[in-house]
Every structure is written in C-alpha cells, then in structure tokens.
C-alpha positions as CSV (number, residue, x, y, z in Angstrom):
1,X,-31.2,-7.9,16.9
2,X,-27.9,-10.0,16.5
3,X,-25.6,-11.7,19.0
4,X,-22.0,-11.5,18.2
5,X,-19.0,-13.5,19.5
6,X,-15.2,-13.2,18.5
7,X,-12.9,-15.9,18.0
8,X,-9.3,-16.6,17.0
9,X,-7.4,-14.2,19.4
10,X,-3.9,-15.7,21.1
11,X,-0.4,-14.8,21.3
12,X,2.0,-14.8,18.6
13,X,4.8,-13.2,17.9
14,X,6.1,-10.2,15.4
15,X,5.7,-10.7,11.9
16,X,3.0,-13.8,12.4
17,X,-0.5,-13.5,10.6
18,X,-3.8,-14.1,13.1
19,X,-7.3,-14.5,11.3
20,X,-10.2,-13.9,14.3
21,X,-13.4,-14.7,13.7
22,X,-16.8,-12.9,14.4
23,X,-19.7,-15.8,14.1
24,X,-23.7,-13.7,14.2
25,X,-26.9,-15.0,15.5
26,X,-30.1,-14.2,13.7
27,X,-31.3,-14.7,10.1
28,X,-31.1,-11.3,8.8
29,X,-26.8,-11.3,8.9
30,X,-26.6,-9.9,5.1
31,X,-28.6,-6.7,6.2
32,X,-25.8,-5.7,8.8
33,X,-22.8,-3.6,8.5
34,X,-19.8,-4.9,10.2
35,X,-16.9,-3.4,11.9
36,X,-13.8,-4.4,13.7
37,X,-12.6,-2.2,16.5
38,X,-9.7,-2.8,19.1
39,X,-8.9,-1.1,22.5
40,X,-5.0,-1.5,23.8
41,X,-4.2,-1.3,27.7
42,X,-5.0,2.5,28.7
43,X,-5.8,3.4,25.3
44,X,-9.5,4.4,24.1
45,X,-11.0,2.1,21.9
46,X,-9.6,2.7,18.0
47,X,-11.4,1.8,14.6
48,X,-10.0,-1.4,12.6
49,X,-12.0,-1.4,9.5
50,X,-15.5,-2.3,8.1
51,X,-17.5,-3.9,5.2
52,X,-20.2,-3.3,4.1
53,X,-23.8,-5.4,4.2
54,X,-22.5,-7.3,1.1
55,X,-19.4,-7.7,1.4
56,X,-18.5,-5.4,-1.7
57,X,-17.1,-2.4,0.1
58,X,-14.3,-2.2,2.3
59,X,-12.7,0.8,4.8
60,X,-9.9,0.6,6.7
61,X,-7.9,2.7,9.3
62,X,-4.9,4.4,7.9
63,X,-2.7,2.5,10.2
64,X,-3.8,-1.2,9.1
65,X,-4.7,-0.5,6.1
66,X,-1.9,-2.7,3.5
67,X,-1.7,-5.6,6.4
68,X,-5.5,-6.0,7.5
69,X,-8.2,-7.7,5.7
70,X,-12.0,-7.2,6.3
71,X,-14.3,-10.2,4.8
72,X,-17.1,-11.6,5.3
73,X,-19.2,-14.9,4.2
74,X,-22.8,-14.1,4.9
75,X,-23.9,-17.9,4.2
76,X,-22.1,-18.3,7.5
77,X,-23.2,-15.7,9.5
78,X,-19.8,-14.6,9.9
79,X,-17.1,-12.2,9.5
80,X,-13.4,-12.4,9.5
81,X,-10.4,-9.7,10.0
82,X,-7.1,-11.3,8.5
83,X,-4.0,-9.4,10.2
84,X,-0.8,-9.9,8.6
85,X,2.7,-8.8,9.5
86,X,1.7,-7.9,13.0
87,X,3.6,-5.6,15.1
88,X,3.8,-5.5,19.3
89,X,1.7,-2.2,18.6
90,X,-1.6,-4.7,17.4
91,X,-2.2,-6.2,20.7
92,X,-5.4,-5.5,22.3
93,X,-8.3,-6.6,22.7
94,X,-10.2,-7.0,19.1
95,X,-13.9,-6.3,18.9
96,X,-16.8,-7.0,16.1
97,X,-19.6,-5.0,15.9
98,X,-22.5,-4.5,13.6
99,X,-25.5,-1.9,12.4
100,X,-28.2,-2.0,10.5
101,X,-27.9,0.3,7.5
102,X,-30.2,2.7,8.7
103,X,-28.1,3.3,11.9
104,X,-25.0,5.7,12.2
105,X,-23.9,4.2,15.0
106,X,-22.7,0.6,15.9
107,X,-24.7,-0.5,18.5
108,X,-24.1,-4.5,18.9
109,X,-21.1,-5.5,19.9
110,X,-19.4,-8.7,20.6
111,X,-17.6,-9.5,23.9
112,X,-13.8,-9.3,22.6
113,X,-10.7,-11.9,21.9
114,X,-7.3,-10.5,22.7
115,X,-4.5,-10.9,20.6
116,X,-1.0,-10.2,22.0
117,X,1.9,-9.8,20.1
118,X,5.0,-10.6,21.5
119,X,8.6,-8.9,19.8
C-alpha cells in the first residue's frame, strides 16, 4: 500500500510555470505506476499524464502534452508534474495517483493541491 500527498499548488498567473510535488510512503515506490489527474469546478475529473514504474516511459493527454512534464526520482519516493506556460484553463485541483503494475486501474490517490491560474 502507499500513501500519497501533493504539494506545490498556488496561484499564479498566465504564462507562469508551477512544479507540484507528489511525495510516497512505503518502500516498494519503484514498483508503482504513477499518474497525475485534475478535476476543474463542475467538470469530471480529466487525465494529466503518467510514467511509468521506472521512469522511462511517459504519456500525456493531448491537451498538455508540449507544456507538461511527468518525472519521477524514485530514490525519493517522489514524483513531480512540471506545467509550463499555463493557461486560466489549468486551474483545478491536481491529483497524484499510483498502481501497481498488475492493476488496470489507479486505486491510491493523494488528497489534491489546487493550482489557480489567474489571466
């Protein structure tokens, strides 16, 4: 099992760049594939992007893909989402999760960090 918790959310404005944060618990990090999702007011919650247990594969949603950045540093138990060039359309509220290879569906998630973007 594995405890998640997002960092790094705030307000900026258009054009700025944000890096948030998603620290792990547990010793078994590196086995885990990560995701970042984000759910705006009213809106259903949208897929971000993911990497893969290693770090070596990336996927990204159409939309971000160009301006968002999925990494990870498993000696750290963490995993980062860089988001550059942001646009009033990217705030929400930004979620990690994570699943074990093995599982199709994520099914630990962190607790959110909101990022607004002001214009």
């Amino acid at each position: 099992q594995v405890q998640l918790v997002e960092s790094g959310g705030g307000l900026v404005q258009a054009g700025d760049s944000l890096r948030l944060s998603c620290a792990a618990s547990g010793r078994t990090f590196s086995s885990y594939f990560m995701a970042w999702f984000r759910q705006a007011p009213g809106k259903e919650r949208e897929y971000v992007g993911s990497i893969s247990a290693t770090g070596d594969s990336t996927h990204y949603a159409v939309s971000e893909k160009g301006r968002f950045t999925i990494s990870r540093d498993n000696a750290k138990n963490t995993v980062y989402l860089q988001m550059n060039n942001l646009k009033p359309e990217d705030t929400a509220v930004y979620y990690c999760a994570a699943r074990r290879g093995f599982d199709v569906a994520y099914n630990y998630w962190g607790q959110g960090t909101q990022v607004t973007v002001s214009s």
